[in-house]
C-alpha positions as CSV (number, residue, x, y, z in Angstrom):
1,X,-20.0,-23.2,0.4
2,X,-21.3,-24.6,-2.7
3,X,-20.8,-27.7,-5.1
4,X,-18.3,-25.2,-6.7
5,X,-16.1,-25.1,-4.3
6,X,-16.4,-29.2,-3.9
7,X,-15.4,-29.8,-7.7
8,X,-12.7,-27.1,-7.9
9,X,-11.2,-29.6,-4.8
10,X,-11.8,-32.6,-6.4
11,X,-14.1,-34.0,-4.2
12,X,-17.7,-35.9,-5.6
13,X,-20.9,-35.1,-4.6
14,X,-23.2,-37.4,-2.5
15,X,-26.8,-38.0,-3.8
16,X,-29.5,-37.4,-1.3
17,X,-33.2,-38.5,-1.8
18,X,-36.5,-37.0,-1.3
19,X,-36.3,-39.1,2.7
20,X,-33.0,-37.5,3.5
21,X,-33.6,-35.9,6.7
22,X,-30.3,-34.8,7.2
23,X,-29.5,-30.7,7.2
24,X,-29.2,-28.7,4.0
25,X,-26.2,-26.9,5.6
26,X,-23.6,-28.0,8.3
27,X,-20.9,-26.5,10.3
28,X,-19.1,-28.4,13.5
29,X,-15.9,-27.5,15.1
30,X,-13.4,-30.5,16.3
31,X,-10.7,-28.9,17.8
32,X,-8.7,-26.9,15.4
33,X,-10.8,-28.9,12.9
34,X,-14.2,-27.6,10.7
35,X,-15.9,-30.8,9.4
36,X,-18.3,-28.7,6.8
37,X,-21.5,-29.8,4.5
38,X,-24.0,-28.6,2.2
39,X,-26.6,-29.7,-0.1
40,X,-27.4,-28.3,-3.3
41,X,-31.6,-28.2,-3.3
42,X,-30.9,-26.6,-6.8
43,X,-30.2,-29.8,-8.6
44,X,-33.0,-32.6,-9.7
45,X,-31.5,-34.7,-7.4
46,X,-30.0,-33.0,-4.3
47,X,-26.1,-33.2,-4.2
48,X,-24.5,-33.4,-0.4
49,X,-20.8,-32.6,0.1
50,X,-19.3,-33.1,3.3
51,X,-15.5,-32.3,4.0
52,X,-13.0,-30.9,6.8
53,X,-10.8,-27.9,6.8
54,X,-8.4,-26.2,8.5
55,X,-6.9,-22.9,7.4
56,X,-3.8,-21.6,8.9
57,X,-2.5,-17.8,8.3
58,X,-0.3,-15.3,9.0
59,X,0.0,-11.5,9.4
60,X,2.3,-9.7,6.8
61,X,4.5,-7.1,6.7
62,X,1.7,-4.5,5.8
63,X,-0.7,-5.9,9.0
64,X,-2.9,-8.1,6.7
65,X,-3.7,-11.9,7.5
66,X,-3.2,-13.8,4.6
67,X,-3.9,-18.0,4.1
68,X,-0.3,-19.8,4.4
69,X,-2.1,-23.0,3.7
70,X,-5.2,-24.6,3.9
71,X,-5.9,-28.4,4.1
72,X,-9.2,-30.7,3.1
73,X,-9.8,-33.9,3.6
74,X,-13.0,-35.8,2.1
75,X,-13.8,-39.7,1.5
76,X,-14.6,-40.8,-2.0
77,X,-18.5,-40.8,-2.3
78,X,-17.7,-44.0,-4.4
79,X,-15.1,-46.0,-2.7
80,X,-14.5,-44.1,0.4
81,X,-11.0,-43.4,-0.2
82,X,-9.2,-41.0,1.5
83,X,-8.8,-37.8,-0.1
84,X,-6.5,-34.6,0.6
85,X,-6.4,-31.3,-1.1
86,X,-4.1,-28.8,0.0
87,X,-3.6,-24.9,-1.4
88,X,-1.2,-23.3,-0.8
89,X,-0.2,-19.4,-1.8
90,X,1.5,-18.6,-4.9
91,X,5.3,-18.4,-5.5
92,X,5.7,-21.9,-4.5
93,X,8.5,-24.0,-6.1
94,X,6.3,-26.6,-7.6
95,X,9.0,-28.8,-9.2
96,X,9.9,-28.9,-5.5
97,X,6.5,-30.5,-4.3
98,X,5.4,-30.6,-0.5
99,X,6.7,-32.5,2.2
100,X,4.1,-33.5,5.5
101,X,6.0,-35.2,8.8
102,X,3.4,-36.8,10.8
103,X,6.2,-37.9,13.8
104,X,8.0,-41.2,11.8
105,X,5.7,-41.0,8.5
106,X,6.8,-38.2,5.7
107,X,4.8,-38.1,2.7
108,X,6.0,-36.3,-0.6
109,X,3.5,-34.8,-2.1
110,X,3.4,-33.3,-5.9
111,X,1.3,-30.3,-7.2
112,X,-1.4,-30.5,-9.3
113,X,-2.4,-26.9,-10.8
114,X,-2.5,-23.3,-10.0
115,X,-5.5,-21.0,-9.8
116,X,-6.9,-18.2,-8.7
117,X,-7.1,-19.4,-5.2
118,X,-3.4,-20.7,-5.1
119,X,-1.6,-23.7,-6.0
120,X,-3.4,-27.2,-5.6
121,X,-1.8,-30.8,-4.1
122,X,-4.7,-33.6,-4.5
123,X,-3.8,-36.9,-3.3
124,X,-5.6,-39.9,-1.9
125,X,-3.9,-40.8,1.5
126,X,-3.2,-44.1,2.4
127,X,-4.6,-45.4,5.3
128,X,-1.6,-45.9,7.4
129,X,-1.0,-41.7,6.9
130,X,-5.2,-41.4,8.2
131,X,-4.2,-43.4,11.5
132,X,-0.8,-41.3,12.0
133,X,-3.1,-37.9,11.8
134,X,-5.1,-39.7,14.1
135,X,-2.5,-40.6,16.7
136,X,-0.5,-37.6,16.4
137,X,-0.2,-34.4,17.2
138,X,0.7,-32.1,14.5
139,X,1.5,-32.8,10.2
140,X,4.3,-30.2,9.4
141,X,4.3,-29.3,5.9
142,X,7.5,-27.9,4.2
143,X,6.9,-26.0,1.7
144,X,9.4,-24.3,-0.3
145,X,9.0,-21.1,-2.3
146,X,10.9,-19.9,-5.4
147,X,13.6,-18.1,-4.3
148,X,14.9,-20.5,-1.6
149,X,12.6,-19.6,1.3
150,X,11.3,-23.1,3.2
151,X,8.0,-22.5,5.4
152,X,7.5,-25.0,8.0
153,X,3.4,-24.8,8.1
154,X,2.2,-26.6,11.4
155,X,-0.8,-28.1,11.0
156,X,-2.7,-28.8,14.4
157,X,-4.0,-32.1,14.6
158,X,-6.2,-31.8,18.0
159,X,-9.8,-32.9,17.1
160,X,-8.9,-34.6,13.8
161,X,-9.7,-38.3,15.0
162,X,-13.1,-36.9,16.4
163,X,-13.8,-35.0,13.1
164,X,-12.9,-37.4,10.3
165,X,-15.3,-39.5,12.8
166,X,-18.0,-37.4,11.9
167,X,-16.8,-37.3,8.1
168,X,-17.1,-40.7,8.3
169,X,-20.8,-40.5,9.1
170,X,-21.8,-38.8,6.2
């Protein structure tokens, strides 16, 4: 993972110093969660981006496993907002948007772009949405393709208080 990957999902880079002891790379599993970070020694000053993940997919018709959606979350290196990217396949309805029930709390969510990797959502997530990931147990995302087809995509929340924790610590 490089700062590449960090820009193309909106999130900022960290500074680190010459007396940053912390690891160049990092990789820690919460659950069904992957709290991820990496430094760039490349740079004058080293650049530290730290975010979770998780990826869900789906075997096709023709046997292959192919992403149905993947989720980041990341806190503003600046005012430690809450940020969310989301990408999901193409053939999405994008006037449609995306939908996420966390129990009583539904978001609407609105794309941003497509690229090569798929179609983007970037939001900041209110706080309130942060403590219903917490406390619950799985964020359903509707998303609806051209065509008519709806795909409920269940995203697991088990290990998401512990790793946006960790995020936290960074």
């Amino acid at each position: 993972m490089g700062l590449g990957l960090a820009s193309c999902l909106g999130f900022a880079a960290s500074p680190g110093s010459a007396q940053d002891t912390g690891p160049d790379a990092l990789m820690e599993t919460y659950g069904d969660w992957t709290v991820r970070c990496a430094t760039d020694q490349s740079l004058e000053e080293p650049q530290r981006v730290c975010f979770m993940q998780q990826q869900l997919a789906a075997r096709g018709n023709d046997g292959q496993q192919r992403s149905v959606l993947t989720v980041f979350l990341a806190l503003d290196q600046q005012t430690g907002t809450p940020l969310m990217t989301a990408v999901t396949p193409f053939g999405v309805d994008l006037a449609a948007g995306v939908d996420i029930a966390i129990d009583e709390t539904i978001i609407e969510l609105g794309y941003e772009t497509c690229r090569p990797r798929g179609c983007f959502i970037r939001e900041e997530l209110p706080d309130d949405v942060i403590a219903a990931m917490r406390a619950g147990d799985e964020a359903t995302f509707v998303i609806q393709f051209v065509g008519g087809q709806t795909v409920n995509a269940a995203v697991s929340l088990a290990g998401f208080s512990a790793g946006w924790q960790r995020l936290g610590e960074f």
